[in-house]
C-alpha positions in Angstrom: 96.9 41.1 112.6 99.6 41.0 114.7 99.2 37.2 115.8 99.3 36.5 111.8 102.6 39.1 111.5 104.2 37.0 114.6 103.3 33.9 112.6 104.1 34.5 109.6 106.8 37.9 109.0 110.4 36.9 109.2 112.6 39.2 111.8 115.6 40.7 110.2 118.8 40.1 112.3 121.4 43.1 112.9 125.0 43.1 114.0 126.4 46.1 115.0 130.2 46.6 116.0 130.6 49.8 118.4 134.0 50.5 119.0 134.9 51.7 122.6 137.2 54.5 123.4 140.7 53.6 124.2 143.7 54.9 126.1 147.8 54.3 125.7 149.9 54.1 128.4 153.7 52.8 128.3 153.2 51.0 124.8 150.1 49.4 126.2 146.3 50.2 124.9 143.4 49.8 127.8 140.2 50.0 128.1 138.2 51.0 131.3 135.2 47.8 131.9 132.9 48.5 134.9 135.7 50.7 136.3 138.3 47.9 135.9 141.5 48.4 133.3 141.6 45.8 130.7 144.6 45.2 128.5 142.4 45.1 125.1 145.7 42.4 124.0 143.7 40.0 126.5 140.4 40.8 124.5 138.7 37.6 122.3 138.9 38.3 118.6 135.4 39.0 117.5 134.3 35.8 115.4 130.3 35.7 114.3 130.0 32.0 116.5 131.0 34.2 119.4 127.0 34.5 119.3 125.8 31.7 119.5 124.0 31.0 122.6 123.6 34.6 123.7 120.5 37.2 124.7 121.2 40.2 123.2 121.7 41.1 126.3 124.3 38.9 127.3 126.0 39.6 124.3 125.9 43.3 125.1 127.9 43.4 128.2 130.9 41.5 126.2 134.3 43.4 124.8 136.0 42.0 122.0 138.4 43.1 119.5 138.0 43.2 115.6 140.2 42.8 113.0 142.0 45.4 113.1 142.6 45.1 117.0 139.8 47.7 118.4 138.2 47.3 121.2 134.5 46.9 120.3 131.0 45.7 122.1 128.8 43.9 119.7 124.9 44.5 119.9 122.9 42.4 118.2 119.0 43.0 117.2 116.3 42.5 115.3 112.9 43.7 113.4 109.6 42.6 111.5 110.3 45.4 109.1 107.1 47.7 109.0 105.4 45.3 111.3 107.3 46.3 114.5 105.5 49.8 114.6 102.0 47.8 114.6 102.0 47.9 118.9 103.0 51.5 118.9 100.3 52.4 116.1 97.5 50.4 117.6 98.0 52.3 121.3 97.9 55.7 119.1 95.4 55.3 116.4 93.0 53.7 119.3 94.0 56.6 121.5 93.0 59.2 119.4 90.0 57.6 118.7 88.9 56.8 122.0 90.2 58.9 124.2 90.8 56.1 126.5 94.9 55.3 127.4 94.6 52.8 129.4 92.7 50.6 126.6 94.2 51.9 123.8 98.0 51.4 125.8 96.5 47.8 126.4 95.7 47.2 123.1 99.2 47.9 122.2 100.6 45.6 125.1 98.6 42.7 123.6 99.5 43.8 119.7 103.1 43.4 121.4 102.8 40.7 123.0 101.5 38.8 120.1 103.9 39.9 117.3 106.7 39.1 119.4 105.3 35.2 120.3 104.4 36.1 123.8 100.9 34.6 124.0 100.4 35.0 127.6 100.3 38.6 128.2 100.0 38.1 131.6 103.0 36.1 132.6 105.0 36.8 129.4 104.8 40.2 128.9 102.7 42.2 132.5 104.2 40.5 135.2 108.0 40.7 134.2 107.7 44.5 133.6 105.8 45.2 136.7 108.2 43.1 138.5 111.0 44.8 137.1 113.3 47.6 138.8 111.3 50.0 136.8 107.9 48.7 137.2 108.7 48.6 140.6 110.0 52.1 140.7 106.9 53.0 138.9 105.1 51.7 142.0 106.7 53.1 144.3 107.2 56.9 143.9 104.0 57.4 141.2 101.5 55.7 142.7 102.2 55.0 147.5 104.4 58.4 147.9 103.5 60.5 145.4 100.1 59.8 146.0 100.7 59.9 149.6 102.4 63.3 149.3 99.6 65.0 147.3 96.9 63.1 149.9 98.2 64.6 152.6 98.6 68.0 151.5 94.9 67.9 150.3 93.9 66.6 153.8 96.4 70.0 156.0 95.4 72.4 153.1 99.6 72.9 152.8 98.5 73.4 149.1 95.9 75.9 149.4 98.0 77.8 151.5 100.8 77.7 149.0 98.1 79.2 146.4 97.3 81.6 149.2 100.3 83.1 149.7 102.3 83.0 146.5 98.9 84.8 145.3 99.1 87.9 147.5 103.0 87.8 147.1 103.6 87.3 143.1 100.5 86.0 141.6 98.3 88.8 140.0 96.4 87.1 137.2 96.7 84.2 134.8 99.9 85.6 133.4 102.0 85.6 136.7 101.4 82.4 137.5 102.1 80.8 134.5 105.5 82.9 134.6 105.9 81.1 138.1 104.7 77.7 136.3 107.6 78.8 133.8 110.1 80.0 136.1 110.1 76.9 137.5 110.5 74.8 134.7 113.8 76.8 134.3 114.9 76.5 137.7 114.4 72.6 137.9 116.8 72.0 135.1 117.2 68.3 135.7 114.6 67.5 133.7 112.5 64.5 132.9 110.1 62.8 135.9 111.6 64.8 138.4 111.3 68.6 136.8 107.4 67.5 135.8 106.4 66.2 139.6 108.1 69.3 141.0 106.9 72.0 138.8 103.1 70.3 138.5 102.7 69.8 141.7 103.9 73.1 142.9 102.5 75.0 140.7 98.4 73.3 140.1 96.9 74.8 143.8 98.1 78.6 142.3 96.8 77.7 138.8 93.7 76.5 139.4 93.1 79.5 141.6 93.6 81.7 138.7 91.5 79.8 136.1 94.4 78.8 134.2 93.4 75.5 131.6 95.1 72.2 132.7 95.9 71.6 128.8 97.8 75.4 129.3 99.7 74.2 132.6 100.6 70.9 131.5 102.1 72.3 127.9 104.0 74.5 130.1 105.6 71.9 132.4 106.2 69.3 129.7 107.7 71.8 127.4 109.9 73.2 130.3 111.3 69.5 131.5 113.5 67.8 128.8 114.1 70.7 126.6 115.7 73.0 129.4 117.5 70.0 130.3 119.4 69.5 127.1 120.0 73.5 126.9 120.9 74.0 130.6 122.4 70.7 130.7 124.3 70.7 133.8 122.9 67.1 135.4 123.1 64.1 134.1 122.6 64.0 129.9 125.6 65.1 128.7 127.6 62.4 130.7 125.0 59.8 129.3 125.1 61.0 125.6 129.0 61.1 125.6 129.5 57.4 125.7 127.5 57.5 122.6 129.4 59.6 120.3 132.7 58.2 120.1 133.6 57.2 116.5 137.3 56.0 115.8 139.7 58.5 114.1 138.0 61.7 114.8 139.8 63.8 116.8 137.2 66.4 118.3 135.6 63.3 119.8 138.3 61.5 120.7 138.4 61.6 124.9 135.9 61.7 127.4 136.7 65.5 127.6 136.6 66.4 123.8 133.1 64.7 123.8 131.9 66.8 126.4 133.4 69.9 125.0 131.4 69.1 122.0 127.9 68.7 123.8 128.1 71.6 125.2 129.6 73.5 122.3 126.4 72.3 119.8 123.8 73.6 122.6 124.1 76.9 120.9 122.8 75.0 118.1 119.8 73.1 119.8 116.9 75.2 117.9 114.1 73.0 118.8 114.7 73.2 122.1 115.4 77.1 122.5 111.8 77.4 120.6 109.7 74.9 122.8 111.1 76.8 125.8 110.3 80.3 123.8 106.8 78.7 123.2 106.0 78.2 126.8 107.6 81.6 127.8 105.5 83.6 125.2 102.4 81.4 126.0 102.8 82.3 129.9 102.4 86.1 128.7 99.7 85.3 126.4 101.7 86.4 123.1 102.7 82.7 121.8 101.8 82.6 117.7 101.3 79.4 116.8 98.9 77.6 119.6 96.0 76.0 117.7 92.4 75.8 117.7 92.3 73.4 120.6 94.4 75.4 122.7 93.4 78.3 122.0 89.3 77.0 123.0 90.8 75.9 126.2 92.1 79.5 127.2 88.6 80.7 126.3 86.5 77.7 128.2 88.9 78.4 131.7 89.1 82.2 131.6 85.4 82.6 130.3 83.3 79.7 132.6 86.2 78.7 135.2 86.4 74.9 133.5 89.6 74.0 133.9 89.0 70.9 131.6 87.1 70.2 128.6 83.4 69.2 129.0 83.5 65.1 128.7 87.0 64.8 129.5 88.9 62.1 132.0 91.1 64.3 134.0 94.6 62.1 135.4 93.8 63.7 138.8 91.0 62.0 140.6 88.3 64.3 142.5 89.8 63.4 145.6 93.2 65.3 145.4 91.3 68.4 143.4 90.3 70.7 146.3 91.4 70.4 150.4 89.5 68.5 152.9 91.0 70.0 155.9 89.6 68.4 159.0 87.3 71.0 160.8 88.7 73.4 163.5 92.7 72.4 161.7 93.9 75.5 160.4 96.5 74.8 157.2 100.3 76.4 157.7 102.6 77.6 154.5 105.2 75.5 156.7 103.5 72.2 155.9 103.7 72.6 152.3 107.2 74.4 152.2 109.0 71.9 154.5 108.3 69.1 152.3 109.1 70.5 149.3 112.2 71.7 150.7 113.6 68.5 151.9 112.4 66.8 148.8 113.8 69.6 146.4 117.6 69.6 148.1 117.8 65.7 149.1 116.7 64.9 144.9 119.1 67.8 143.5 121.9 67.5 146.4 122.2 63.9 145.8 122.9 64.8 142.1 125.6 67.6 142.9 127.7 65.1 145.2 127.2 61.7 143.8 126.3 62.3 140.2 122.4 60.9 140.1 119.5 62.1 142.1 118.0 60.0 144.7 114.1 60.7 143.8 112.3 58.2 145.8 114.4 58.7 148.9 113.3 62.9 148.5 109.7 61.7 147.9 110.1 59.4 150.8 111.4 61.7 153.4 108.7 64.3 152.2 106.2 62.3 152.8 107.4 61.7 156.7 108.0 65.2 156.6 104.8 66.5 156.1 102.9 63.5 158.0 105.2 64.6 160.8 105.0 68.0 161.0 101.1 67.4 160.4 100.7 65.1 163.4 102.5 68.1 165.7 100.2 70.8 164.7 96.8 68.6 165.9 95.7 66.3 163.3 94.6 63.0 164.2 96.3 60.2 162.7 93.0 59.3 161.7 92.2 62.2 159.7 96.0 61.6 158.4 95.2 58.1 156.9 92.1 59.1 155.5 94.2 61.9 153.3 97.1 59.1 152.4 93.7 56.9 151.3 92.5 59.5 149.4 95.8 60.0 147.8 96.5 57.0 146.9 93.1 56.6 145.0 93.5 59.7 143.6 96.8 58.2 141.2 95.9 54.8 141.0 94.5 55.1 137.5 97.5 57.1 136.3 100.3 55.2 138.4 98.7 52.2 135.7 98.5 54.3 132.5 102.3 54.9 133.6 103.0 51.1 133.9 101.3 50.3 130.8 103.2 53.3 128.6 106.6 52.1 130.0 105.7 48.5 128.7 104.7 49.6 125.7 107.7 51.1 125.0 110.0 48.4 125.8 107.9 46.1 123.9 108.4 48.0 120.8 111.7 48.6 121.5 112.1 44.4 121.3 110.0 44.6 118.2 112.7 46.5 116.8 111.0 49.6 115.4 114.2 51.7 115.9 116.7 49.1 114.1 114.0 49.5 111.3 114.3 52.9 110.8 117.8 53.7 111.3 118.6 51.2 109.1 116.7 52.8 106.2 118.7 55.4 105.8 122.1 54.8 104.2 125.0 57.1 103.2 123.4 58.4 99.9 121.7 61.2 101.2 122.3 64.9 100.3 124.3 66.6 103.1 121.7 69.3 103.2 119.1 67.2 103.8 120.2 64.8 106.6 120.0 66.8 109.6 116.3 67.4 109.0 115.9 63.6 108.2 117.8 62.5 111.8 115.6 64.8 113.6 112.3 63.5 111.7 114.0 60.0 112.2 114.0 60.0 115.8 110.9 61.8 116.5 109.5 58.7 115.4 111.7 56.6 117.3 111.0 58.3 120.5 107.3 58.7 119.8 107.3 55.4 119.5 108.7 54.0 122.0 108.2 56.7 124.5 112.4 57.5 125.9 114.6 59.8 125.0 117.4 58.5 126.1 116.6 54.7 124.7 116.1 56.9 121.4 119.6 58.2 121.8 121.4 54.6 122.7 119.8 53.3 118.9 119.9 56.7 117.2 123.5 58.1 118.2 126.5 55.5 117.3 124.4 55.1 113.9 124.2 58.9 113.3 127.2 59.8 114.2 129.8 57.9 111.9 126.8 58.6 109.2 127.5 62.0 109.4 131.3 61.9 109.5 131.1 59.9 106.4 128.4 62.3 104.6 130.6 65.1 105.6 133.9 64.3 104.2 131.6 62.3 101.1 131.1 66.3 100.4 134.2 67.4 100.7 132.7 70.0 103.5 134.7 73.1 104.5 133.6 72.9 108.0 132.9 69.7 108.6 132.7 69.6 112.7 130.0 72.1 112.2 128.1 70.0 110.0 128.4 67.2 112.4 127.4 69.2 115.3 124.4 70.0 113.8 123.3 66.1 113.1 124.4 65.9 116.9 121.7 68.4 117.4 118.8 67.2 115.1 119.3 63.8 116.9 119.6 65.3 120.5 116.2 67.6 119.9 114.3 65.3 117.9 114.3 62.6 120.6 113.5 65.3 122.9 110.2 66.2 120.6 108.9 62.6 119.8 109.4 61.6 123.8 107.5 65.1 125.2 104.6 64.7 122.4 104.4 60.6 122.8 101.2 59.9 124.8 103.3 56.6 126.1 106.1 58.3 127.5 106.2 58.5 130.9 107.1 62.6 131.0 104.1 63.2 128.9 101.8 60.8 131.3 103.0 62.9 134.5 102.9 65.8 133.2 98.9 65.1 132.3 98.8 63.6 136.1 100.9 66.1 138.4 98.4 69.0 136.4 95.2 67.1 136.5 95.0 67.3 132.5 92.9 64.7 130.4 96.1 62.8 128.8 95.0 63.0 125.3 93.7 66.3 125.4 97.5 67.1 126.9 98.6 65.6 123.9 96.5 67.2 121.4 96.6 70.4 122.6 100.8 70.7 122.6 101.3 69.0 119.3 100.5 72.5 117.2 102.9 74.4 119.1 105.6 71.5 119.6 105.7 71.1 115.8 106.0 74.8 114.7 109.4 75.2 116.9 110.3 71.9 115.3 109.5 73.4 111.6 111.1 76.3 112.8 114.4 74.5 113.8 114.1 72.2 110.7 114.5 75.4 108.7 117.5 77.0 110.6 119.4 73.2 110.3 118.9 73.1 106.5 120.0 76.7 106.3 123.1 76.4 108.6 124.1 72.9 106.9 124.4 74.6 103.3 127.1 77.0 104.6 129.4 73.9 105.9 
């Protein structure tokens, strides 16, 4: 099917014009280029040949000015239509089925591959995106330190004795340590990869201890990584999102500063997040409502029989990195775990306070010296130390893959042009009421799709934005900055939702890994609660948009 849609569909070709924020100085407007001032007087007039010639990403990195003199950057793109879901269905539909990611995430590769004309998967489609920064980065921290890391604490015991001591000191039961698991989530406020490696791999040795489900932990340290970053969003996001909301002529987002003054003045407003985080929070004291069948079996298998997964299930967290195999006569130190995770913690969020973006690998990296160092000086043999990395190593290898294979997934069907598809679907005609509920269900499917966030925000953002401004004053709205805050919102939380339920984002993936949770049953199990905050917060937009 999708060799014939490749064949045979026609792609659809977009232009769209983004204008870029400008400043007047002395009777002169400039823009700022990669940090360099531009007179936008010395800017090419944008003419439709200008094209010709070009990637889309080529095209991309070019200024030009329009008719009207604006500075603009052009982005060109395409889609099959309906056809450009068919990778992202196939991995889905084959994962629910199956219950097998890696196959069904292939399948989707190849459905990619093929609609797009790239015949060779292997050379066309594998080998660029494990070659890439990314794939590379992948790798890297996911699969040699991370995996080295979590080796060599199974080999000392460092995270036995964690589970040792935070049990006599705070744990009492199942409903402490998931308010640790929670607390946590909270405190690591960055969000994304880094808040789900921290907080799973802290947390797992004192869960498992107190026969906490891995489909409970891993609900709790997905649903505590993105959300609490857009709500305590003091890191990186709101610097991103602002260079996506500028639209001409509107003066509450006219400067850098205005645009940031109106992130953080809509966070109030963010109700899918302040629910998923509630979720997790009443769920860690065993009063959550809305949890589902699935779940709640789960809470009954672990606390009832001590199975921490389901019967048949394909845990992410390979036998070897599930209990400690400390060497006999080594006796395991808190030190060993707490050193590590203290120079990985402040190098990964220090690096963010001073420069601005947080140097993961290099924390993961000097953790892992770290603890093989301060191992080696308490008497284990470097041959008991290799034999933990070994084990480590194996024990991520067939997630460090599902990883790879979810991130090229979704930047195939990002080049299919799903996104384009649907954002382009939905035109200035719709009842103010009813389109901040439709941008949030809008980019849930973007992000679920495509498995990002924040590539959800660069195609749902500069299209949402002047759509709302011209709904808005379309109504002849009495508070019309409200209104628009609240689309800001919807688009903001529902890329959040569709990336943390996506069984091809990589948040969802190591959050299923970092917990030892079977990825589908991950999946399955948070979709239930996920969705009633997101009904929840559909309701409260609707209601709030009616008194603009």
């Amino acid at each position: 099917m999708s060799f014939a849609a490749g064949k045979w569909a026609k792609s659809t070709d977009l232009i769209d014009k983004i204008a870029i924020e400008q400043t007047v100085e002395d009777g002169k407007s400039w823009v700022v280029i990669d940090m360099e001032k531009i007179d936008t007087e010395t800017l090419p007039v944008w003419n439709e040949t200008d094209a010709e010639g070009l990637t889309a990403d080529e095209l991309a990195t070019k200024v030009f000015r329009d008719a009207d003199g604006r500075p603009i950057r052009v982005v060109r793109s395409s889609h099959f239509r309906w056809w450009s879901f068919l990778p992202a269905i196939m991995a889905v539909a084959m994962c629910l089925l199956t219950k097998e990611p890696m196959i069904s995430l292939l399948a989707g590769v190849v459905s990619g591959g093929l609609l797009l004309g790239q015949y060779n998967i292997v050379d066309e489609v594998l080998m660029p995106s494990m070659a890439s920064v990314s794939g590379a980065g992948i790798l890297l921290l996911y699969l040699w330190l991370l995996g080295a890391l979590m080796g060599i604490w199974s080999r000392n015991g460092a995270a036995e004795a964690f589970a040792n001591w935070a049990t006599r000191h705070f744990v009492r039961g199942p409903r402490s340590a998931k308010l640790v698991a929670w607390g946590l989530g909270v405190l690591f406020f960055q969000g994304g990869t880094i808040s789900t490696v921290l907080v799973g791999t802290t947390v797992r040795p004192v869960a498992d201890r107190q026969r906490i489900s891995h489909e409970e932990l891993s609900y709790i340290v997905d649903s505590t990584a993105s959300p609490i970053a857009i709500l305590l969003a003091f890191n990186a996001w709101p610097l991103y999102v602002q260079t996506l909301i500028f639209v001409p002529g509107v003066t509450f987002l006219a400067t850098e500063s205005d645009r940031l003054s109106f992130f953080f003045g809509s966070l109030p407003l963010s109700f899918y997040a302040w629910f998923a985080v509630l979720g997790t929070l009443l769920l860690s004291v065993e009063k959550a409502p809305f949890l589902g069948k699935r779940m709640r079996a789960a809470i009954e298998r672990s606390r009832t029989t001590g199975q921490l997964d389901r019967p048949g299930s394909d845990p992410m967290l390979s036998t070897e990195l599930q209990a400690s195999q400390t060497p006999e006569g080594y006796v395991p130190s808190l030190l060993e775990f707490v050193l590590p995770l203290g120079m990985l913690t402040g190098i990964a969020v220090g690096t963010f306070w001073f420069s601005g973006s947080p140097q993961v690998r290099v924390a993961f990296a000097v953790a892992v010296v770290v603890a093989a160092i301060t191992s080696l000086i308490r008497g284990m043999s470097l041959t008991d130390l290799m034999l933990g990395i070994n084990n480590g190593l194996k024990g991520v290898v067939v997630a460090s893959v599902i990883l790879l294979l979810a991130v090229t997934l979704g930047s195939i069907t990002r080049d299919t042009g799903a996104a384009y598809y649907l954002t382009s679907g939905l035109g200035d005609t719709v009842p103010y009421m009813l389109l901040p509920g439709l941008l949030f269900v809008l980019t849930v499917a973007i992000a679920f799709s495509t498995g990002t966030s924040w590539g959800t925000y660069a195609v749902a953002f500069p299209l949402a934005m002047p759509l709302a401004i011209s709904v808005a004053a379309s109504a002849d709205l009495s508070n019309p900055q409200l209104f628009v805050a609240i689309c800001f919102a919807s688009v903001l939380n529902g890329s959040v939702m569709g990336d943390q339920c996506s069984p091809i984002s990589d948040t969802t993936v190591l959050s299923s890994m970092t917990t030892g949770a079977d990825l589908m049953d991950h999946v399955l199990t948070q979709m239930i609660p996920a969705t009633a905050a997101a009904g929840i917060a559909l309701v409260l937009w609707t209601a709030l948009a009616l008194t603009c």
